[in-house]
N, C-alpha and C positions, 0 to 999 in steps of 0.2 A: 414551433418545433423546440425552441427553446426551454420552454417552462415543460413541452411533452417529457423531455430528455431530463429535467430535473423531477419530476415525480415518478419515472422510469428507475433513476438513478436512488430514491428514494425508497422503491420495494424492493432492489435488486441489495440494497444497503444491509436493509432489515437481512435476507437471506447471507449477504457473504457475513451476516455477527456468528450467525448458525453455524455455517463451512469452518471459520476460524476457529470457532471455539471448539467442534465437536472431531472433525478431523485429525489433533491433534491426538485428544483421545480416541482412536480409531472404534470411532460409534456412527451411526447413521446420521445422516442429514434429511433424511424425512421422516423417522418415524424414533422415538417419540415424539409429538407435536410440545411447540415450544411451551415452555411452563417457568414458573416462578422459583428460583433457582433457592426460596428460603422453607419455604411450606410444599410446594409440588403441587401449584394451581396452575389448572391446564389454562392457558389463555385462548379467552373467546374472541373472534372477527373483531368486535368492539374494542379489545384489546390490543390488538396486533398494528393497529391503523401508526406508519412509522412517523414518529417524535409527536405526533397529535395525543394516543395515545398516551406517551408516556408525562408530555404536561397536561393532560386530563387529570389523569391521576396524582399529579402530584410529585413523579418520582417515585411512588411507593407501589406496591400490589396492592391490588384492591381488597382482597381477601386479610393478607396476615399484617397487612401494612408495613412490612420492612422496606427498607429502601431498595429501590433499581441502580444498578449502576449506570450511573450519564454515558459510559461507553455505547451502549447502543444509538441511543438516539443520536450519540453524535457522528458517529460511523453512518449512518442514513442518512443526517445531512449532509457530510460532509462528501459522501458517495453523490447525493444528486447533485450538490454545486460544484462537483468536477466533471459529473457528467454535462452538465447546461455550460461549463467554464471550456469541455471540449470542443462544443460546437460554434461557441461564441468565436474562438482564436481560430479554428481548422474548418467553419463550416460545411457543406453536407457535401466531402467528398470521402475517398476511399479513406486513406489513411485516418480518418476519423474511428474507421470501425477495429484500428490497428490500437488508437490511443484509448480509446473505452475497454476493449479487452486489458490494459495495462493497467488502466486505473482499479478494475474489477482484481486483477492478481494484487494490486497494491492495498485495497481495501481487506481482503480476505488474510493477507501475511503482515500488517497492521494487530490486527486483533487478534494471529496466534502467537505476533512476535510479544506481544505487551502480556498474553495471558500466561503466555508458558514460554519466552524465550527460546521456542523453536519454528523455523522457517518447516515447515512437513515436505519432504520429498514429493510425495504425491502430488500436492498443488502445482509443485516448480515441473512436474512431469506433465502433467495436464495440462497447465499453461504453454509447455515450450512445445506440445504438440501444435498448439492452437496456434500459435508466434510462428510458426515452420510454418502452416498452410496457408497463413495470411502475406506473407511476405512471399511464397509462390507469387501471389497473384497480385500483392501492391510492395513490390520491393524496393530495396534504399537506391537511391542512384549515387554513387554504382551500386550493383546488386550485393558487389562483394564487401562491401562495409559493412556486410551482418553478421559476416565472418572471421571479419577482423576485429570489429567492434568486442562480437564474444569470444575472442583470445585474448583480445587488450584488459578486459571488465575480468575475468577468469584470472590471469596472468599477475594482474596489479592486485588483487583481494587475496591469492595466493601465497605473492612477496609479504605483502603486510603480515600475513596469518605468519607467514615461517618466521620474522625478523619479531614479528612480539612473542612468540610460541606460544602459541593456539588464543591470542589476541583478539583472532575473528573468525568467527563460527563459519563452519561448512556451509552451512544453507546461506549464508552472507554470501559467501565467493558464489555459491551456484546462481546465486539468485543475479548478483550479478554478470556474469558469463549472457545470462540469459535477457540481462536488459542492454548489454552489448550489443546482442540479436538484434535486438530491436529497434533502437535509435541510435547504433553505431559507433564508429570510434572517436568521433569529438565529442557525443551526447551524452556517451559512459564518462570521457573523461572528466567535462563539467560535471555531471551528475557526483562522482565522486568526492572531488572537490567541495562542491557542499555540501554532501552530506556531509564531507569531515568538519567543514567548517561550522554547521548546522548543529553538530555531533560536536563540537569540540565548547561553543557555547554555551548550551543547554548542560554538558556535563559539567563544565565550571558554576554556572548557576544552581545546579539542581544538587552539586556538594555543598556549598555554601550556604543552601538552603535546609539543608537537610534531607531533602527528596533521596538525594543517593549515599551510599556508604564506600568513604574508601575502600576499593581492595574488589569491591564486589560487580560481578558483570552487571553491565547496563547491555541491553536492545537494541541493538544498530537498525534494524529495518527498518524502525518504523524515521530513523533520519536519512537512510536511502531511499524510502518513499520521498521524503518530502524534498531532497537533493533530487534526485530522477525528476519528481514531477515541476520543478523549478526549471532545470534541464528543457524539458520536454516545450514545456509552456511558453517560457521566455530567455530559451536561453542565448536566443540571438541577441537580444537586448543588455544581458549580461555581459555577453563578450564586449557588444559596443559599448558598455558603460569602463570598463575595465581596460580598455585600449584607450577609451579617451580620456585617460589619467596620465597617460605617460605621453600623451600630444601636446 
């Protein structure tokens, strides 16, 4: 099941680079078939096979040879090894199909956040339907901590947004209100936490390096993903690491 859920997580990859990228621009997600973003080569079966493909080739299109960006392939691994890293930690029970739908929202506002700096309504609407119907049936104990969760996750991204003035983008706060829902009110609040922490080193490095330019926004999601799913993963192991500092 293991390696199933990682080649699952693998096609399902390839498809959220699609949703991410073309959503934003509000175009279709099945039609036109995906093609070569330099010359407008439609890609063949042969082609599409995720990150096999893309080291066949080289990195490049086969046709005009410019370069692919490593964003996809890596979005398709990185989609199957949280998917196979799901089942590893939570095994094959419910709340499994709670944290793969999360990963699948994480992967998709990943690759709109890095492409166009915007979280799409639509996706946070679609997901928070899905988040609502799943938590009917495999809810937090208590049930009400998904309500509380997404006032605490909603309420603290809102403080932040008002005290930097407009420091943190709309679809930030909704996005997390809505992972509030879903791993509640200690998992938003760690979650938080590191993404700022996460969020706070990377931006010291990534000025230093040159990657960023004072003054100019940087992309929060994609360090709320990786806060959340640190959260999510091990964040019990965090808090006991963090408590036994001061033992």
């Amino acid at each position: 099941m293991l390696y199933i859920l990682f080649l699952y997580g693998l096609i399902l990859g390839s498809f959220y680079n699609v949703v991410g990228l073309r959503v934003p621009l509000k175009t279709s997600i099945v039609t036109p078939g995906s093609s070569c973003p330099s010359c407008g080569h439609r890609l063949t079966a042969r082609e599409l096979i995720p990150v096999l493909s893309y080291i066949i080739q080289g990195g490049k299109c086969s046709q005009c040879k410019e370069s692919i960006s490593p964003i996809y392939p890596l979005m398709e691994f990185v989609t199957g090894a949280l998917f196979a890293l799901a089942y590893h930690l939570y095994g094959w029970q419910p709340e499994l199909v709670v944290i793969l739908t999360l990963v699948s929202l994480f992967m998709i506002i990943a690759v709109s956040d890095l492409a166009y700096m915007l979280i799409p309504n639509k996706i946070l609407g679609f997901f928070a339907l899905m988040f609502i119907l799943e938590r009917l049936f495999i809810p937090l104990n208590p049930w009400w901590d998904s309500l509380l969760g997404a006032a605490s996750g909603f309420a603290l991204l809102l403080f932040i947004a008002i005290i930097s003035r407009g420091g943190m983008g709309g679809g930030d706060i909704k996005l997390f209100a809505l992972i509030g829902f879903v791993i509640g009110t200690k998992g938003v609040l760690l979650a938080f936490f590191l993404a700022t922490l996460i969020g706070a080193v990377f931006g010291v490095i990534g000025l230093t390096a040159g990657f960023y330019k004072k003054g100019k926004p940087i992309a929060f999601g994609p360090y709320i993903v990786v806060g959340t799913l640190v959260s999510v993963f091990y964040g019990r192991q965090v808090l006991l690491w963090y408590s036994s500092l001061f033992i």
